[in-house]
NUDREN-786247 format. One line per 2 residues: their letters; for each residue x, y, z of N, C-alpha, C. Coordinates in nm, 2 decimals. Example, Ala and Ser with C-alpha at 12.3 -4.5 7.8 and 13.67 -1.06 7.14 Angstrom:
2
as	1.32 -0.57 0.78 1.23 -0.45 0.78 1.32 -0.33 0.78 ~ 1.28 -0.22 0.71 1.37 -0.11 0.71 1.29 0.00 0.79 $
% end
This chain:
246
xx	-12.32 -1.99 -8.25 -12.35 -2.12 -8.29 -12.35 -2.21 -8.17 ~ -12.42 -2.23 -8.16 -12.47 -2.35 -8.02 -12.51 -2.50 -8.06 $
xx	-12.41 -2.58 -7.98 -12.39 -2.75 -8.03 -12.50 -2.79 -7.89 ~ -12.60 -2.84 -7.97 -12.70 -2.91 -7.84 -12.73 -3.02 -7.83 $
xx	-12.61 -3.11 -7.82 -12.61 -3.27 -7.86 -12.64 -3.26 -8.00 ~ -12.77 -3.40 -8.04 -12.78 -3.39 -8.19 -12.87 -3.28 -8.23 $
xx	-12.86 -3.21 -8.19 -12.87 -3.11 -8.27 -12.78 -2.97 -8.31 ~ -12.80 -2.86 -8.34 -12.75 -2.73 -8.37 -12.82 -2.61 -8.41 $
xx	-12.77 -2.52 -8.35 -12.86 -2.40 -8.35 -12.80 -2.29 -8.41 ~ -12.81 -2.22 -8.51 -12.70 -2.15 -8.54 -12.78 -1.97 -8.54 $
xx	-12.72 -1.88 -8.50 -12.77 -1.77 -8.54 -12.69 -1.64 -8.61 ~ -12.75 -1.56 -8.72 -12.67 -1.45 -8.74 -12.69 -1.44 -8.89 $
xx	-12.59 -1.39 -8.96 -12.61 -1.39 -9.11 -12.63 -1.53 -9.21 ~ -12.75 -1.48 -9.29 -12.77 -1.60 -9.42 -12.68 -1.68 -9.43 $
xx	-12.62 -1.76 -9.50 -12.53 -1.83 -9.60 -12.52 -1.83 -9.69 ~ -12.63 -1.78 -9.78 -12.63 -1.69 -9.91 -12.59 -1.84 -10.01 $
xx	-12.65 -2.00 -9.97 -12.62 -2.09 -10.06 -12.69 -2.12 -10.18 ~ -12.60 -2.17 -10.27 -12.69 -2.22 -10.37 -12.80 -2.34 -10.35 $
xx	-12.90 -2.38 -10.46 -12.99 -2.45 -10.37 -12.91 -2.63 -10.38 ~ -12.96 -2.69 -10.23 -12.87 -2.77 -10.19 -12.97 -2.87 -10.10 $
xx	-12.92 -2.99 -10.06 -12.99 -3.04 -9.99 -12.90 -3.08 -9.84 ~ -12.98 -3.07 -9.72 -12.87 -3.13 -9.61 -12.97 -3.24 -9.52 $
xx	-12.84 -3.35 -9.50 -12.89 -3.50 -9.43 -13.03 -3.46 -9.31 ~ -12.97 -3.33 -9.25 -13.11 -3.26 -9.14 -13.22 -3.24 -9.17 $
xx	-13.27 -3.20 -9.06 -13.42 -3.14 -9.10 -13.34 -2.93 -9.08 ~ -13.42 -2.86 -9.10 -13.40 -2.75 -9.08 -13.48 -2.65 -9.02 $
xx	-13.50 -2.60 -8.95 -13.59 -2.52 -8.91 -13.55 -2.38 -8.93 ~ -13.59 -2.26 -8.99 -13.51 -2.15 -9.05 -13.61 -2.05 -9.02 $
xx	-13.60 -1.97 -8.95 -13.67 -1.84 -8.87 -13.60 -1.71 -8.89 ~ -13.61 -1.58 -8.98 -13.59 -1.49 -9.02 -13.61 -1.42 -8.84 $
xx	-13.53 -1.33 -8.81 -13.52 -1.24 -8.69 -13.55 -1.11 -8.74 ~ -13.49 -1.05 -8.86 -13.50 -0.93 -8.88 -13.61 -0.90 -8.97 $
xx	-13.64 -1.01 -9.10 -13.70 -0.98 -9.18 -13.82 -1.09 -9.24 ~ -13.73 -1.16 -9.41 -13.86 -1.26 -9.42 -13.76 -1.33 -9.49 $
xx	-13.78 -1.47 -9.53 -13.74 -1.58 -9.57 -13.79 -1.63 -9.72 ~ -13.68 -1.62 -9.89 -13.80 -1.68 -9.95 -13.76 -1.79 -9.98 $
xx	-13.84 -1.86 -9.97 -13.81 -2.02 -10.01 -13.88 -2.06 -10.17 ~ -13.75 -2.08 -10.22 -13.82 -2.11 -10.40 -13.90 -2.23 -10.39 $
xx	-14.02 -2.21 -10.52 -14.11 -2.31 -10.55 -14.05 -2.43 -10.60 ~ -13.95 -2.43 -10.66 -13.90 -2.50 -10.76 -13.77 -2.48 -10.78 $
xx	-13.63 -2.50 -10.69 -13.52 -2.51 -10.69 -13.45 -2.49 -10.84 ~ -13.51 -2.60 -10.84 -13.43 -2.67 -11.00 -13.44 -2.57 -11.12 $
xx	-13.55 -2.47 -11.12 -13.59 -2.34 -11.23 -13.49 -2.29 -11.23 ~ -13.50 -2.23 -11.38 -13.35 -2.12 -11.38 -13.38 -2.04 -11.36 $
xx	-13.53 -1.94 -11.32 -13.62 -1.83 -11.28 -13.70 -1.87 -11.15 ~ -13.70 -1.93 -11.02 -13.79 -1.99 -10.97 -13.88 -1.86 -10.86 $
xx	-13.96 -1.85 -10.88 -14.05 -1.74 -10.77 -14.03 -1.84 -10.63 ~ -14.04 -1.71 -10.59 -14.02 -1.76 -10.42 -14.16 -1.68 -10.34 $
xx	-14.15 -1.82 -10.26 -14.26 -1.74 -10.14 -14.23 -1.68 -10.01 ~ -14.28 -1.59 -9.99 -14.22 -1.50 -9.87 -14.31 -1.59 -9.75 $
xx	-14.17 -1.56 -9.63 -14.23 -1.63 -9.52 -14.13 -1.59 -9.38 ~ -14.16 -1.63 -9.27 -14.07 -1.60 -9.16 -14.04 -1.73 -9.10 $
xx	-14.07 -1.81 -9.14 -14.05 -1.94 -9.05 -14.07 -2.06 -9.15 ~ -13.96 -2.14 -9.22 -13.99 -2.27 -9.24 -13.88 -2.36 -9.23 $
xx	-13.99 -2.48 -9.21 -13.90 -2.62 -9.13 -13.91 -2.71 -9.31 ~ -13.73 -2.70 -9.30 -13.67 -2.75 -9.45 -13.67 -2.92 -9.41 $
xx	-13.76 -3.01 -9.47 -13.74 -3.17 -9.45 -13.62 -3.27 -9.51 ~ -13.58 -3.30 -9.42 -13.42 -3.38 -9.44 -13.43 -3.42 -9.59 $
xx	-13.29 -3.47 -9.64 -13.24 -3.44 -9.80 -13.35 -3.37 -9.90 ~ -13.42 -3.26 -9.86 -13.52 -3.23 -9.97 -13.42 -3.12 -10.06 $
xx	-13.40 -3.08 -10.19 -13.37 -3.02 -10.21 -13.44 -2.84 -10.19 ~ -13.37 -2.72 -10.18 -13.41 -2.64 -10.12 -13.33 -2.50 -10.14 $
xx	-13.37 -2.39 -10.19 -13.32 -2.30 -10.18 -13.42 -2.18 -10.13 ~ -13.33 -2.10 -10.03 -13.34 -1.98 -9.95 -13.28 -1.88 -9.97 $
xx	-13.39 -1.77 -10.02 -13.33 -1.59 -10.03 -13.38 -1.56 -9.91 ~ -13.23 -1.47 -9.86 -13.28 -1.41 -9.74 -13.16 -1.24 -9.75 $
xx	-13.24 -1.19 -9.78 -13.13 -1.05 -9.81 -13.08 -0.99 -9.71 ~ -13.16 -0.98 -9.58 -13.06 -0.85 -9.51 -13.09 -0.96 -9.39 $
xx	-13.06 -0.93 -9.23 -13.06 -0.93 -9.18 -13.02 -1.06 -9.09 ~ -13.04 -1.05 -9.02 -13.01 -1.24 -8.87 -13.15 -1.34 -8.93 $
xx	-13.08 -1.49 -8.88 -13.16 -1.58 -8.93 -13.13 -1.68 -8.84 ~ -13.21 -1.74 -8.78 -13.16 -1.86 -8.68 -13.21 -2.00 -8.78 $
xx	-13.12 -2.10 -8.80 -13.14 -2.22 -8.84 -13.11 -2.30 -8.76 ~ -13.18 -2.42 -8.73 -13.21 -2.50 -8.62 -13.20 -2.63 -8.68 $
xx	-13.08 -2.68 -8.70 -13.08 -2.84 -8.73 -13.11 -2.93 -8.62 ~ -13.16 -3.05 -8.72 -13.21 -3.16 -8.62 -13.22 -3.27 -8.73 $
xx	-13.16 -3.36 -8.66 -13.12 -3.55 -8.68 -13.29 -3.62 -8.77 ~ -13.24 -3.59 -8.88 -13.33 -3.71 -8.93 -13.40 -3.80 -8.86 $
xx	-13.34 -3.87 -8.83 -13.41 -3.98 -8.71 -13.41 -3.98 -8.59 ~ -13.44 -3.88 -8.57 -13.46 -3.81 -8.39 -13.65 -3.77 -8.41 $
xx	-13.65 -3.76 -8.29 -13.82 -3.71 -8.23 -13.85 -3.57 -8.31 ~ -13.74 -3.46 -8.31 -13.75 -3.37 -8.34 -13.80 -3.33 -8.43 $
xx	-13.81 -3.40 -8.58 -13.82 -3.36 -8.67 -13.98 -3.34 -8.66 ~ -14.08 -3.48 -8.59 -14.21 -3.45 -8.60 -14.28 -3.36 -8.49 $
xx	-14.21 -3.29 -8.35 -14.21 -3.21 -8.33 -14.21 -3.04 -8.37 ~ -14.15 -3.05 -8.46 -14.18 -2.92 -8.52 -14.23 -2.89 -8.60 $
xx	-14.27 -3.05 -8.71 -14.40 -3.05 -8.80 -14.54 -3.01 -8.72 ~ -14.53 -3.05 -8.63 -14.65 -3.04 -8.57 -14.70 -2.90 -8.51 $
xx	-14.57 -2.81 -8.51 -14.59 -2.68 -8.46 -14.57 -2.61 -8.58 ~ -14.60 -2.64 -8.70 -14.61 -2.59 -8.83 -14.75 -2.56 -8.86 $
xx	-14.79 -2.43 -8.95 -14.94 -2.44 -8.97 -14.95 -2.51 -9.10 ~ -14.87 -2.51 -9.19 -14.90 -2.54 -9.34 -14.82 -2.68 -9.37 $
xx	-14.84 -2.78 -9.36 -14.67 -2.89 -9.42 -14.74 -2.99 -9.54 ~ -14.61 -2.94 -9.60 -14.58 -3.02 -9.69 -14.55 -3.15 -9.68 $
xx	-14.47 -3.20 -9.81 -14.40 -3.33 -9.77 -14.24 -3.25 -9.74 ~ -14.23 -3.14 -9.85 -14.06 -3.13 -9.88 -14.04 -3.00 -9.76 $
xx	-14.18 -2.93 -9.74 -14.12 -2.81 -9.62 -14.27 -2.79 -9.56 ~ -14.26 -2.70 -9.44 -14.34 -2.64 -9.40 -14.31 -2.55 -9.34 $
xx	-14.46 -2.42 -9.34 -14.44 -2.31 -9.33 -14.51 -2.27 -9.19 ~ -14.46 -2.16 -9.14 -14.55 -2.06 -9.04 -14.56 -2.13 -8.93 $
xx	-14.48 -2.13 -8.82 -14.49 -2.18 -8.71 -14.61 -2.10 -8.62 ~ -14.63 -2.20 -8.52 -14.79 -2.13 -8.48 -14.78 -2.06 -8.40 $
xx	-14.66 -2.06 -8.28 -14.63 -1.97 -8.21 -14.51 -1.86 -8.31 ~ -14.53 -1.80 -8.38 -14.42 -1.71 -8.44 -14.33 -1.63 -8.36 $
xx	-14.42 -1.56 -8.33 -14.39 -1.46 -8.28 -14.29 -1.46 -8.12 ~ -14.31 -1.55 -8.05 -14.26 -1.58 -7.91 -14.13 -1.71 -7.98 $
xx	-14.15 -1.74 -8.04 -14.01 -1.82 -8.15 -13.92 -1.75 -8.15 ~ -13.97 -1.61 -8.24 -13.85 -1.49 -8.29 -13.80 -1.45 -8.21 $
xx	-13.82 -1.42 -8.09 -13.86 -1.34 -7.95 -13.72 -1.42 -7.87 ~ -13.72 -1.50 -7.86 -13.67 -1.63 -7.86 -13.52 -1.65 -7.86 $
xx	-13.57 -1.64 -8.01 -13.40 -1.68 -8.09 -13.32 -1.53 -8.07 ~ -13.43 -1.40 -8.04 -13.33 -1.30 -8.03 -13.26 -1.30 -7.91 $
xx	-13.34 -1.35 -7.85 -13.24 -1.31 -7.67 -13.19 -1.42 -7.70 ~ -13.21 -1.50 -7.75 -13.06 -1.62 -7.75 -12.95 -1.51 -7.83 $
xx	-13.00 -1.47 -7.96 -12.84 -1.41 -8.02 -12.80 -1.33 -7.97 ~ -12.88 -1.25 -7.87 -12.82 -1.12 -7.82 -12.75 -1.14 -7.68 $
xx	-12.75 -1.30 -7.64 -12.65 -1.32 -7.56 -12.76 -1.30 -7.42 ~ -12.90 -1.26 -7.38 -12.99 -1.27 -7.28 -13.03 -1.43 -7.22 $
xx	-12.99 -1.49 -7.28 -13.00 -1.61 -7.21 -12.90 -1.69 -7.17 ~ -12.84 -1.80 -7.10 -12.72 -1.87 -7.14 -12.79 -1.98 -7.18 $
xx	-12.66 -2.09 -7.22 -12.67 -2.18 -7.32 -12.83 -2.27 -7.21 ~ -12.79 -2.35 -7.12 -12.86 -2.42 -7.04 -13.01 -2.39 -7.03 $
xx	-13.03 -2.22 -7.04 -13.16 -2.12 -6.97 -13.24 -2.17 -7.14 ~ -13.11 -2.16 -7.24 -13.20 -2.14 -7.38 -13.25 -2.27 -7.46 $
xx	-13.15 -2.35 -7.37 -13.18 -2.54 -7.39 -13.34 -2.55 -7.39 ~ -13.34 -2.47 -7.25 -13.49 -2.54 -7.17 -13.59 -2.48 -7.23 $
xx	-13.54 -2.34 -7.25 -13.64 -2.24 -7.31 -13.73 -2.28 -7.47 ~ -13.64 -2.37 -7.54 -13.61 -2.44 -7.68 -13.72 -2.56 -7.66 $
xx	-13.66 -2.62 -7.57 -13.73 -2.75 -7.53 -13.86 -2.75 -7.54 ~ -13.93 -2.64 -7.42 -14.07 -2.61 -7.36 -14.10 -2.57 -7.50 $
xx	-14.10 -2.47 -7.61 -14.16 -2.40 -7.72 -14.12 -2.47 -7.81 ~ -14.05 -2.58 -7.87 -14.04 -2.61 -7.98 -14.08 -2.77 -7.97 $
xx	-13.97 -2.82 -7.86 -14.10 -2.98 -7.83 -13.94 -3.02 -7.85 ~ -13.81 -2.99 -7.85 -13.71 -3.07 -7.92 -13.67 -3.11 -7.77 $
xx	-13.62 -3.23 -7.82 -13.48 -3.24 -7.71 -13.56 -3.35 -7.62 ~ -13.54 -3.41 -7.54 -13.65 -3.50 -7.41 -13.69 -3.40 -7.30 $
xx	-13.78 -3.43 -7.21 -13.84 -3.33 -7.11 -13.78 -3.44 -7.01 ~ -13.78 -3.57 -7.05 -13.74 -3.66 -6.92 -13.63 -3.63 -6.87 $
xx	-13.64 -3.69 -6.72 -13.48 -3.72 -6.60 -13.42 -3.80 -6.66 ~ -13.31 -3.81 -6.71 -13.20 -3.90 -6.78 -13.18 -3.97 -6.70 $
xx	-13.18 -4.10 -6.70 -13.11 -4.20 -6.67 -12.95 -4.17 -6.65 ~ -12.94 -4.18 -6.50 -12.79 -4.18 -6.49 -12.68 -4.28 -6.56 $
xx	-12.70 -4.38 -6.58 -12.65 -4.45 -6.69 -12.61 -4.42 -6.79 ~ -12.72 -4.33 -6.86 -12.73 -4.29 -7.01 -12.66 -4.17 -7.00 $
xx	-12.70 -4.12 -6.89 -12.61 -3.97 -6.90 -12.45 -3.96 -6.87 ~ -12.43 -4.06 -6.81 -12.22 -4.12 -6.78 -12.19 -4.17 -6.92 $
xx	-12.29 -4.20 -7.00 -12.22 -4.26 -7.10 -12.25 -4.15 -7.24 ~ -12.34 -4.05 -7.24 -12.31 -3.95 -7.26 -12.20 -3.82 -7.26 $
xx	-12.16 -3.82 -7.14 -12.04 -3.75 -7.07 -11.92 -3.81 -7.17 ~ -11.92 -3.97 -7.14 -11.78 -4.03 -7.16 -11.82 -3.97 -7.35 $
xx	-11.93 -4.01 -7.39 -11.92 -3.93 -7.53 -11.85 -3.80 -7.59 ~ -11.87 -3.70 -7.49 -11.85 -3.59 -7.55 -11.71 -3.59 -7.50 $
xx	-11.69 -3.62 -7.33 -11.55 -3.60 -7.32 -11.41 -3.67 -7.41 ~ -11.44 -3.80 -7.44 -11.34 -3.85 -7.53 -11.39 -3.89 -7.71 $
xx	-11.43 -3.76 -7.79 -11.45 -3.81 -7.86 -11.40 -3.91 -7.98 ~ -11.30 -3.90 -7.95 -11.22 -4.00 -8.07 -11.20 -4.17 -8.00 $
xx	-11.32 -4.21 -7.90 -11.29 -4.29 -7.85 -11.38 -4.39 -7.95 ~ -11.42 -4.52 -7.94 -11.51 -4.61 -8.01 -11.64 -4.60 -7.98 $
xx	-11.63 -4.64 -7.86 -11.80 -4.61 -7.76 -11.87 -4.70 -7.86 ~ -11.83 -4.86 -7.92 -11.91 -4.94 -7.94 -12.07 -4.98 -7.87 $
xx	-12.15 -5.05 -7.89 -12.29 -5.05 -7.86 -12.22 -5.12 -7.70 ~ -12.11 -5.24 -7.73 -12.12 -5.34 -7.64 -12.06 -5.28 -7.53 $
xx	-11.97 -5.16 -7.58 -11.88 -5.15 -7.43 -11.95 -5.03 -7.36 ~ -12.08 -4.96 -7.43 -12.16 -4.86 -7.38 -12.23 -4.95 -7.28 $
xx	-12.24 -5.00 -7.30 -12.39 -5.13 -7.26 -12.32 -5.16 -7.14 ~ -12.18 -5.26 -7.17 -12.14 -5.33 -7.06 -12.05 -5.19 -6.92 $
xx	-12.01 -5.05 -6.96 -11.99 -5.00 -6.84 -12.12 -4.97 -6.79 ~ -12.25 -4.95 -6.86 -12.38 -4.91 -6.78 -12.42 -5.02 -6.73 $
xx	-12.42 -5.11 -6.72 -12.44 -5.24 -6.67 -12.60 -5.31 -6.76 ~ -12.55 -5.24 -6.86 -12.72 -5.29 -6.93 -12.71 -5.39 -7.06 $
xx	-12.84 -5.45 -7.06 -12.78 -5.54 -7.23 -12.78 -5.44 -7.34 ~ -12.75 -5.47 -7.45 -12.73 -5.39 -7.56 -12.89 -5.32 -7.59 $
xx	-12.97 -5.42 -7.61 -13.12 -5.37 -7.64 -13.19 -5.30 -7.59 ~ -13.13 -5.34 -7.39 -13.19 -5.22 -7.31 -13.11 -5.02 -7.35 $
xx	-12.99 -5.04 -7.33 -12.94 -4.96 -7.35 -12.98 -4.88 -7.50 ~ -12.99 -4.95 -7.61 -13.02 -4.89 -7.72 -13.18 -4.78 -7.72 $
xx	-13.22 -4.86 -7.60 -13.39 -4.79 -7.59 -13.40 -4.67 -7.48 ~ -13.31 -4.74 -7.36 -13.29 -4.58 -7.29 -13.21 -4.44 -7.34 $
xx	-13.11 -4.50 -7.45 -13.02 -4.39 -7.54 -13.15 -4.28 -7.62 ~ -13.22 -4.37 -7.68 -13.32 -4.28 -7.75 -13.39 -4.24 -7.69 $
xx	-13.46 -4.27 -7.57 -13.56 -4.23 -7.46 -13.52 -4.06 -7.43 ~ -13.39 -4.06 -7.38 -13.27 -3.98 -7.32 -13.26 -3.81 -7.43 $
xx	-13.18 -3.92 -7.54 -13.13 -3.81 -7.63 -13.29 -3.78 -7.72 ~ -13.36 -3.89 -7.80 -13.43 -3.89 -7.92 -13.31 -3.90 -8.03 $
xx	-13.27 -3.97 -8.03 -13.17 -4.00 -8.19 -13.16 -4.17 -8.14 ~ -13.11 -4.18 -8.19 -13.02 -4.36 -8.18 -12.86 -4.33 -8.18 $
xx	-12.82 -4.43 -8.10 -12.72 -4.39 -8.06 -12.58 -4.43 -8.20 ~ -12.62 -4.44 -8.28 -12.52 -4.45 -8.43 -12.51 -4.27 -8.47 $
xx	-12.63 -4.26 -8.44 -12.65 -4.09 -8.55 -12.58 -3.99 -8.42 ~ -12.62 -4.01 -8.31 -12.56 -3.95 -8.19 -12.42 -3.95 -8.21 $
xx	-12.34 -4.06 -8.19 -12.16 -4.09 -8.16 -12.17 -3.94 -8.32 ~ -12.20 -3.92 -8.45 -12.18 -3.85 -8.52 -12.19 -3.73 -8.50 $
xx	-12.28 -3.69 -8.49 -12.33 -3.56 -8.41 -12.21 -3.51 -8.30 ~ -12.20 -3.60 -8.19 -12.04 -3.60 -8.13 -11.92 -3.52 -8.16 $
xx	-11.89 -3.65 -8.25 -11.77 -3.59 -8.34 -11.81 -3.51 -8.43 ~ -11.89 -3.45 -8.44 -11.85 -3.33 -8.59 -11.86 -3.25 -8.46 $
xx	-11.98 -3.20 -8.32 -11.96 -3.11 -8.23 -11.81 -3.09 -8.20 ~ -11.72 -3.21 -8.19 -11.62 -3.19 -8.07 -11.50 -3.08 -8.22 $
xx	-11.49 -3.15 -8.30 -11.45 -3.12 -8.41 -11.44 -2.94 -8.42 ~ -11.59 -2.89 -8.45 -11.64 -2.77 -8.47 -11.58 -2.73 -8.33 $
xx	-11.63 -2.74 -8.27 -11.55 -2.65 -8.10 -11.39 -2.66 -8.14 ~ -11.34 -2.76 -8.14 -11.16 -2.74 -8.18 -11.13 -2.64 -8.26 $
xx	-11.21 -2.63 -8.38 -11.16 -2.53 -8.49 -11.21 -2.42 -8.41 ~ -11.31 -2.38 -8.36 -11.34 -2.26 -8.33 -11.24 -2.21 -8.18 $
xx	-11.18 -2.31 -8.13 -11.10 -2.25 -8.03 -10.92 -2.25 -8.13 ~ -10.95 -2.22 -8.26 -10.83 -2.20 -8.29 -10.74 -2.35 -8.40 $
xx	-10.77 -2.46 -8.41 -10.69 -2.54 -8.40 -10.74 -2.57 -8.57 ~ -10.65 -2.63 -8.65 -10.63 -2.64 -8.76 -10.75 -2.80 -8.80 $
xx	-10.84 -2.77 -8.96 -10.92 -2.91 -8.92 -10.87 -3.02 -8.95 ~ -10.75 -3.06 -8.97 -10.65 -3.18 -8.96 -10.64 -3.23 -8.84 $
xx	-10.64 -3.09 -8.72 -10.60 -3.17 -8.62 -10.77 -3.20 -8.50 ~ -10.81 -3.10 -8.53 -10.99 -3.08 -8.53 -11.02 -3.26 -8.54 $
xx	-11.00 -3.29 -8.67 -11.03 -3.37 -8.74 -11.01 -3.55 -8.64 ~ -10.88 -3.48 -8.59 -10.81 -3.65 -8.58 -10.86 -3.62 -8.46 $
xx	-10.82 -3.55 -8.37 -10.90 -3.55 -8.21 -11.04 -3.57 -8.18 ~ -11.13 -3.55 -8.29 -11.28 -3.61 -8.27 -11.31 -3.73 -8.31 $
xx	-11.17 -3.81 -8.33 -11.22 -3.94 -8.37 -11.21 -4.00 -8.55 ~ -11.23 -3.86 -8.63 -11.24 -3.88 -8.77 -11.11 -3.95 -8.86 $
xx	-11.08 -3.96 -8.95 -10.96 -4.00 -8.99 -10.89 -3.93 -9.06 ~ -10.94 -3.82 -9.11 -10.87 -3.71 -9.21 -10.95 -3.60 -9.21 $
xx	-10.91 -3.48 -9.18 -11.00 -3.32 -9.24 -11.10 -3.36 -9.35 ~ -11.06 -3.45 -9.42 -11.16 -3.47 -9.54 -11.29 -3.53 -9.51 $
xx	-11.25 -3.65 -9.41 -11.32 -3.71 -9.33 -11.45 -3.67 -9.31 ~ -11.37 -3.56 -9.21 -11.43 -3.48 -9.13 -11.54 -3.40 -9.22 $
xx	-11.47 -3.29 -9.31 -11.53 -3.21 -9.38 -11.67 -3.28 -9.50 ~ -11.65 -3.40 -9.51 -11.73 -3.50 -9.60 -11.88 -3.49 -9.50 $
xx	-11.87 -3.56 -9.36 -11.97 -3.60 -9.28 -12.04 -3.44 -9.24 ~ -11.96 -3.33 -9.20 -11.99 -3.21 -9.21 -12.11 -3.17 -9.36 $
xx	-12.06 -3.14 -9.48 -12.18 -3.12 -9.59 -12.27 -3.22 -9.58 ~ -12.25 -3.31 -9.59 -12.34 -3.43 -9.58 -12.45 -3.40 -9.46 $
xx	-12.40 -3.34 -9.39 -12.53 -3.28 -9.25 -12.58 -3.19 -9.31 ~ -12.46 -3.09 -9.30 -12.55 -2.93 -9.31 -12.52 -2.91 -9.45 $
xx	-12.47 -2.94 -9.57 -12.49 -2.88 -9.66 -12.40 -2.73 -9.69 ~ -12.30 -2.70 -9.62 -12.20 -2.64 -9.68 -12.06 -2.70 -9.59 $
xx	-11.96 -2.68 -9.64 -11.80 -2.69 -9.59 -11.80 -2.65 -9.49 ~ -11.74 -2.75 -9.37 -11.72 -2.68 -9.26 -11.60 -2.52 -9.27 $
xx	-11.51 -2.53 -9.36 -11.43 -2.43 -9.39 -11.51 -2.31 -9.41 ~ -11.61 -2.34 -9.45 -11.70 -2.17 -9.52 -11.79 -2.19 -9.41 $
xx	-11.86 -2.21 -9.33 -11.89 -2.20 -9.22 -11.82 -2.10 -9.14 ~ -11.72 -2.14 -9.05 -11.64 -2.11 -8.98 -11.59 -1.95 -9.03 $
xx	-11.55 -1.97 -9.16 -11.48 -1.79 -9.20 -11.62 -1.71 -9.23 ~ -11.74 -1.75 -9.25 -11.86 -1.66 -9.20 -11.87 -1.62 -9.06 $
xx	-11.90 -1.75 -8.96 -11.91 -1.67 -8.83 -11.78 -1.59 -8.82 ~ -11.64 -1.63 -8.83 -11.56 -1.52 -8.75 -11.54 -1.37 -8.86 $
xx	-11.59 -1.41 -8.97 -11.62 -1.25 -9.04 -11.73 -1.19 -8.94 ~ -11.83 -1.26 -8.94 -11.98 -1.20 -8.85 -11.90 -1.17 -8.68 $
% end
């Protein structure tokens, strides 16, 4: 699982969920096999269509059979650039999904040497970037990027608009337009994105999500675990005991 600012990349076994909706967009690419995405959720019988690649559109309801093998899902911020980036490398879209990415093949290719540990995080950032369109291609603003930093490094801190603004030396308006230039999100959905990353890294280096919880800024595990489904659509608890079973 790879935290890439506002976004997330996750690879390895399904989740095997019921059908559900998450605050993201989704991008969901079968490595081993095929992906079925039901017609109609809500059926108590629903046929599914086979596919290797589809981008799930934020709160849409949605359910995915995926029986055997690795699956990379690729969240991304509602209101980030990304989301129409990868519509646009879609062959078929809907309103609620779209199917068949146009480069497939070099996608899968892709996400495998990411899971198989052939690339590192930074090589697979860029690698992501160039083939999927996510993330900015621009030179960050050093500004943007110190106050970036100070983001991740203290996440339980406030990082109000005003006091972002006033250590960059910028007005609020300017700074609110270089933040999104920089990241593609706005810098409200960002500071969140933050804290659930800093969160998820605590738990996964061991640390209980109470305390996960309070050190990223959140007010309670519940907090925490609320703004968590509310993104991705399952418990960060069942999350975490899949990867470390996987």
């Amino acid at each position: 699982m790879l935290d890439w600012d506002a976004r997330v990349l996750y690879l390895g076994p399904a989740f095997g969920l019921t059908p559900h909706r998450n605050a993201t967009g989704v991008l969901a690419v079968a490595l081993d096999g095929a992906i079925g995405v039901a017609n109609d959720p809500r059926a108590r019988s629903p046929s599914y269509r086979q596919t290797r690649s589809v981008l799930i559109m934020p709160n849409s309801l949605h359910h995915l059979r995926i029986d055997a093998g690795r699956t990379a899902f690729l969240y991304v911020d509602p209101l980030g650039r990304d989301i129409e980036a990868l519509r646009s490398r879609m062959k078929e879209v809907g309103s609620n999904a779209a199917f068949d990415l146009i480069d497939e093949r070099s996608v899968v290719a892709l996400f495998c040497d990411i899971a198989e540990r052939r690339l590192a995080s930074e090589d697979a950032q860029q690698a992501a970037r160039d083939m999927l369109g996510i993330g900015s291609s621009a030179q960050p603003d050093a500004r943007i990027a110190a106050a970036i930093k100070r983001m991740r490094e203290q996440p339980s801190g406030s990082h109000t608009l005003a006091e972002l603004g006033r250590k960059a030396g910028l007005s609020s308006s300017r700074f609110l337009h270089l933040f999104k230039d920089v990241t593609g999100v706005p810098l409200r959905r960002y500071r969140i994105w933050s804290r659930i990353g800093a969160a998820a890294r605590a738990v996964a280096q061991g640390q209980s999500l109470t305390e996960a919880a309070h050190g990223a800024g959140f007010s309670s595990s519940a907090h925490f675990s609320t703004a968590f489904r509310d993104m991705f659509g399952m418990m960060p608890s069942e999350l975490f005991a899949r990867v470390r079973a996987g």
